[in-house]
ROGUMI-941429 format. One record per residue (C-alpha): residue in one letter; residue number from 1; x, y, z. Coordinates in Angstrom, 3 decimals, decimal comma, always signed. Example, Ala and Ser with C-alpha at 12.3 -4.5 7.8 and 13.67 -1.06 7.14 Angstrom:
<tikols>
TIKOL;A;1;+12,300;-4,500;+7,800 .
TIKOL;S;2;+13,670;-1,060;+7,140 .
</tikols>
This chain:
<tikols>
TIKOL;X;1;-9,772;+23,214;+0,549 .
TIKOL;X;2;-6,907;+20,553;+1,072 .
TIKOL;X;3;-7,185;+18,154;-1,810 .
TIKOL;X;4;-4,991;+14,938;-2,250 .
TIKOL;X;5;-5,269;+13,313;-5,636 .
TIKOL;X;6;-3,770;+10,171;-6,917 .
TIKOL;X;7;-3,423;+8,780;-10,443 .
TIKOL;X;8;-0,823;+6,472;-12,502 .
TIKOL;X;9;-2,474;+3,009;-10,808 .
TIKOL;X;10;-3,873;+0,243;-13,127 .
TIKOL;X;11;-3,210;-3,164;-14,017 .
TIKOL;X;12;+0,791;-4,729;-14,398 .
TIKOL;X;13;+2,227;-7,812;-14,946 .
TIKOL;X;14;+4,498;-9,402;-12,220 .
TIKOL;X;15;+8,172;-7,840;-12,924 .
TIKOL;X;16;+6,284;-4,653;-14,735 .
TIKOL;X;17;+7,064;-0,299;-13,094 .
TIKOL;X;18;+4,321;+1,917;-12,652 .
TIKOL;X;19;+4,585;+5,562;-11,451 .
TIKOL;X;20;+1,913;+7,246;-9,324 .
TIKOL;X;21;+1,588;+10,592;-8,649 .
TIKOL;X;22;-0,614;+12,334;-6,311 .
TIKOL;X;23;-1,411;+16,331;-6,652 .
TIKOL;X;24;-2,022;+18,005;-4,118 .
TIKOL;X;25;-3,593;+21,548;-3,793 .
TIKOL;X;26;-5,191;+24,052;-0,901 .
TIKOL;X;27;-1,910;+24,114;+1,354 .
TIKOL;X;28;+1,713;+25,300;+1,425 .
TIKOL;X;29;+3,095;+21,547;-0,253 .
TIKOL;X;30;+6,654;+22,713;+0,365 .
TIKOL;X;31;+6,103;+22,557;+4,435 .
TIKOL;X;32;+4,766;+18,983;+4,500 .
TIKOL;X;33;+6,123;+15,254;+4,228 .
TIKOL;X;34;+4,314;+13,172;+2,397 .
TIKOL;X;35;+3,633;+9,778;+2,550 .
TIKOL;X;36;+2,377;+6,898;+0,473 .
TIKOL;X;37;+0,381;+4,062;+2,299 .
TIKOL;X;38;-1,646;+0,885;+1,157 .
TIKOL;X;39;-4,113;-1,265;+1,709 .
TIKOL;X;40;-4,726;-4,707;+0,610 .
TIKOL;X;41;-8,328;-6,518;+1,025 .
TIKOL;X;42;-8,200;-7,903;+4,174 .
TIKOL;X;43;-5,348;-6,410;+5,231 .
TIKOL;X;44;-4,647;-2,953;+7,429 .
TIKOL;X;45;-3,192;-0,334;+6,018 .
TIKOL;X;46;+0,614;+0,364;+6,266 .
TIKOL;X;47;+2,952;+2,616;+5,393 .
TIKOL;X;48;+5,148;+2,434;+1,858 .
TIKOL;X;49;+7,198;+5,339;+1,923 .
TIKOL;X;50;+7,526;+8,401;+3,131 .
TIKOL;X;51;+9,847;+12,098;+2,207 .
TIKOL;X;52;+10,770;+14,795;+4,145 .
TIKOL;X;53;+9,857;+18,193;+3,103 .
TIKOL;X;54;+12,606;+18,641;+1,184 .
TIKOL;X;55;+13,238;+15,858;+0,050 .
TIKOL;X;56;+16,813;+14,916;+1,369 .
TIKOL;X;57;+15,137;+11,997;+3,762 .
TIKOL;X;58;+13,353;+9,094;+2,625 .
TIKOL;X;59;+12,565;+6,192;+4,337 .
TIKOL;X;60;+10,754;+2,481;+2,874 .
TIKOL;X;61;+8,665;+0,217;+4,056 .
TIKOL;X;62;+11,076;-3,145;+4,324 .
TIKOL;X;63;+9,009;-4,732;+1,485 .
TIKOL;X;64;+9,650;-2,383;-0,930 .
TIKOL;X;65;+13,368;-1,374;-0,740 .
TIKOL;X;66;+15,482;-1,566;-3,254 .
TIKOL;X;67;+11,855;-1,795;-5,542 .
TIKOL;X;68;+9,983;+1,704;-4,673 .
TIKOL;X;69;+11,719;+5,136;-5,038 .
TIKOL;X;70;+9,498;+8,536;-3,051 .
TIKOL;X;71;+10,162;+11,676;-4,638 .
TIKOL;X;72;+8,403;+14,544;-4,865 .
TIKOL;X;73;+8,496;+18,070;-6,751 .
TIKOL;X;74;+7,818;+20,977;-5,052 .
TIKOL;X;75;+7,227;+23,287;-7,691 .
TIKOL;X;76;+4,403;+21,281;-8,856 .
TIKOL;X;77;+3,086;+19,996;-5,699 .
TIKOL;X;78;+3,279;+16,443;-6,288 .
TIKOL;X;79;+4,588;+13,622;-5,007 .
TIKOL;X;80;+4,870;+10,294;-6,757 .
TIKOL;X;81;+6,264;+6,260;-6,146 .
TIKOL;X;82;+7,512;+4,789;-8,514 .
TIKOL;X;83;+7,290;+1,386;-8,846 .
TIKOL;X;84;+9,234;-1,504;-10,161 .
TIKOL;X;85;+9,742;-5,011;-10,084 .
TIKOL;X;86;+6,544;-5,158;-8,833 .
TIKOL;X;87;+4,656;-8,503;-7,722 .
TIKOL;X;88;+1,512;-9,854;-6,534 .
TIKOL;X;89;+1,647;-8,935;-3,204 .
TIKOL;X;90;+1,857;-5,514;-3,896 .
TIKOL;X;91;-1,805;-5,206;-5,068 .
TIKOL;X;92;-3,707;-2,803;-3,505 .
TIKOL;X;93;-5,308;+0,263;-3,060 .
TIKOL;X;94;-2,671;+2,988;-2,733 .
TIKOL;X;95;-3,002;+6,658;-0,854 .
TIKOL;X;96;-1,244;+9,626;-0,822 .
TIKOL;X;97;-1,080;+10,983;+3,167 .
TIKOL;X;98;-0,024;+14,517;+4,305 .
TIKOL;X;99;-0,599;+14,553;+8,439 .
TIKOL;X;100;-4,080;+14,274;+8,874 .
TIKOL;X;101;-5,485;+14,103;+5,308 .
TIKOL;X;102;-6,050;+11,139;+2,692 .
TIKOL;X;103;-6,245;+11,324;-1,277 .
TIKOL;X;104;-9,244;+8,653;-2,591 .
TIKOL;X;105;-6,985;+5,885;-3,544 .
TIKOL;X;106;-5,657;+4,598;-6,796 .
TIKOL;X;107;-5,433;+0,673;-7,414 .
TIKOL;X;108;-2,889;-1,122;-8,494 .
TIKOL;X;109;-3,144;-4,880;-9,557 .
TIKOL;X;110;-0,072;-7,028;-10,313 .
TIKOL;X;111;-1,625;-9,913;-11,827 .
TIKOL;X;112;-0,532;-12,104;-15,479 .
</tikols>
């Protein structure tokens, strides 16, 4: 069955990179844009980033440009975000999307 599963999220200072990665396993990875998404309490979820199938397109979230970079390998089926020069606001729970399907979530906390 389709599974979507995120790791690399913890807790960073303000200014501090993380890297997450989300695996992804029961369908043909290489035919599918991903996308990463968040959620903050309170707050609805919105889009971060998302690649093309390939990999020649991405697009970013105004927030995060210039701060996020989408890529993805296709030989390992996984797609990851790093991040860097991260701040406060960008705590939340992050998720991997392919159309239709969610990974669980990984949080991230930018907090001194």
């Amino acid at each position: 069955q389709l599974q979507l599963v995120e790791s690399g999220g913890g807790l960073v200072q303000p200014g501090g990179s993380l890297r997450l990665s989300c695996a992804a396993s029961g369908f043909t990875f290489s035919n599918y844009p991903m996308s990463w998404y968040r959620q903050a309490p309170g707050k609805e979820r919105e889009r971060v980033a998302r690649i093309t199938s390939t990999g020649s397109s991405t697009d970013y979230a105004d927030s995060v440009k210039g701060r996020f970079t989408i890529s993805r390998d296709n030989a390992k089926n996984t797609v990851y975000l790093q991040m860097n020069s991260l701040k406060p606001e960008d705590t939340a729970v992050y998720y991997c999307f392919r159309l239709g399907s969610w990974g669980q979530g990984t949080q991230v906390t930018v907090s001194s």
